[in-house]
C-alpha positions as CSV (number, residue, x, y, z in Angstrom):
1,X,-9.6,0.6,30.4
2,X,-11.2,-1.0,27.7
3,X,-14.6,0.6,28.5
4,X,-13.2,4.1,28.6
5,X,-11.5,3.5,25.7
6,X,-14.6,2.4,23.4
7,X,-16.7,5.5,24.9
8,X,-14.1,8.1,23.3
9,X,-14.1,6.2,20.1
10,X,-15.6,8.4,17.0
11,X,-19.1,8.5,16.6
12,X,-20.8,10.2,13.4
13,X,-23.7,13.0,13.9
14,X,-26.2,10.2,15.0
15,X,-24.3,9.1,17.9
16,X,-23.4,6.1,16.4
17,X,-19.9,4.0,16.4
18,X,-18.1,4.6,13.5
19,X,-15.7,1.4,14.1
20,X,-18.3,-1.5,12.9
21,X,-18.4,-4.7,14.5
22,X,-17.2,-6.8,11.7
23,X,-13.8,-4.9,11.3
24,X,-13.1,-5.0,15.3
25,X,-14.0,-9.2,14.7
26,X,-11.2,-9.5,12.2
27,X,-8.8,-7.6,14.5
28,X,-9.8,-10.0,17.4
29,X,-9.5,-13.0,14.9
30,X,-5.8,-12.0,14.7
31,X,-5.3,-12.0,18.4
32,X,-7.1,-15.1,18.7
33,X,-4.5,-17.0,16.9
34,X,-1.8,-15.7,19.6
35,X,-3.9,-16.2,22.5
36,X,-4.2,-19.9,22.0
37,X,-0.4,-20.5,21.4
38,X,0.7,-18.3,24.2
39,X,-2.0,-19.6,26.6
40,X,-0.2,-23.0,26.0
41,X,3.3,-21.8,26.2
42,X,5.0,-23.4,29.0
43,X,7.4,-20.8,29.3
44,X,7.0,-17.0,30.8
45,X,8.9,-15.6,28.1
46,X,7.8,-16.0,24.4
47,X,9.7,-17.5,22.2
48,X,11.5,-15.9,19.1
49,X,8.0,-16.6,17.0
50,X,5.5,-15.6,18.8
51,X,7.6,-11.9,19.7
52,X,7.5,-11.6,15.4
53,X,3.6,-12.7,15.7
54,X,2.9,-9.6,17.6
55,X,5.1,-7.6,15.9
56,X,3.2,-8.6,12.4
57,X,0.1,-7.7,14.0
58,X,1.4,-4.4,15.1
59,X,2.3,-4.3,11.1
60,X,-1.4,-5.2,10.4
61,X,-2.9,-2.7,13.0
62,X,-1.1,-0.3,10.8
63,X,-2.3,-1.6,7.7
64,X,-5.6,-1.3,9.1
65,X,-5.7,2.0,10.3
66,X,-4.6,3.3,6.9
67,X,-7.5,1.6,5.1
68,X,-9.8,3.4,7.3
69,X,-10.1,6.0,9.7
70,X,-11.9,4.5,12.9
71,X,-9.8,1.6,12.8
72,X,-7.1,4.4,13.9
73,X,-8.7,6.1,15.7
74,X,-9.4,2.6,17.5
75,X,-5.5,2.3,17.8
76,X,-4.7,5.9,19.4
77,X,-7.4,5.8,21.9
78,X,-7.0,2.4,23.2
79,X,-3.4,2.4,23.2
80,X,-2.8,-0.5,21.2
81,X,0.3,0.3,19.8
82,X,2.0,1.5,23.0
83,X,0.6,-1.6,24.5
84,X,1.9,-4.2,21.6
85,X,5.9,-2.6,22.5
86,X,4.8,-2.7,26.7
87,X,4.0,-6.8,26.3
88,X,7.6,-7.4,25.0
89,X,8.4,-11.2,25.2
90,X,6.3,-11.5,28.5
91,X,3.6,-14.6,28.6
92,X,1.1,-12.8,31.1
93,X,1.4,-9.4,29.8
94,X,0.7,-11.1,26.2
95,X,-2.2,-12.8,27.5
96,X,-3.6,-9.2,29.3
97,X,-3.1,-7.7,26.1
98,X,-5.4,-10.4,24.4
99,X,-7.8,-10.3,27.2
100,X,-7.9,-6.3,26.5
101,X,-8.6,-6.5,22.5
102,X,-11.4,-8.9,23.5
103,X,-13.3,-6.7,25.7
104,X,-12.5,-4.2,23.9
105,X,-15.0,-6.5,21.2
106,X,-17.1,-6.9,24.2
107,X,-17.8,-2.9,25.1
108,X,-18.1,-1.9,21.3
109,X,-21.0,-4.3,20.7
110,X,-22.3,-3.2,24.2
111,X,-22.1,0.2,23.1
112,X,-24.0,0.0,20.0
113,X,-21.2,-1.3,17.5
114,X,-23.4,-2.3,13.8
115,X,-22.4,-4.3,11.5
């Protein structure tokens, strides 16, 4: 999913990723922080603080996307909204989410992402 996702993302008239590396690293930075906590989170639901966590980062996505255009773009093809309000208060689906931003990370750089 995250493959597919990172070949439809905009490219400019020399085929090359619009989305740079170093924006897509301080979205995963963000996600970082969750993964670690959740990983560790003896419970399968989250708690109260880590459901506001993702909802901030939704807020941030956002915040993102209206600075510049590819980090939108990013958001509407890969789903990520959709996906933030599909992972709820559930431990794995928060951690598959996570897993997805990073390889998300993984296939832009693999698919020529600059910096």
């Amino acid at each position: 999913m995250a493959e597919n996702a990172v070949k439809r993302l905009e490219r400019n008239k020399n085929g090359n990723l619009i989305l740079t590396t170093s924006k897509i690293r301080n979205i995963l930075s963000m996600i970082s922080t969750i993964y670690n906590e959740v990983i560790h989170h003896p419970a399968d639901k989250l708690n109260e603080d880590m459901v506001e966590r993702l909802k901030y980062l939704k807020m941030r996505f956002a915040y993102e996307a209206g600075r510049e255009k590819a980090v939108k773009n990013l958001i509407e093809v890969a789903k990520i909204f959709e996906i933030i309000d599909w992972v709820g208060n559930d431990k794995q689906r928060c951690i598959l989410f996570c897993k997805y931003i990073e390889s998300i990370v993984a296939y832009h750089k693999f698919n020529g992402g600059r910096d």
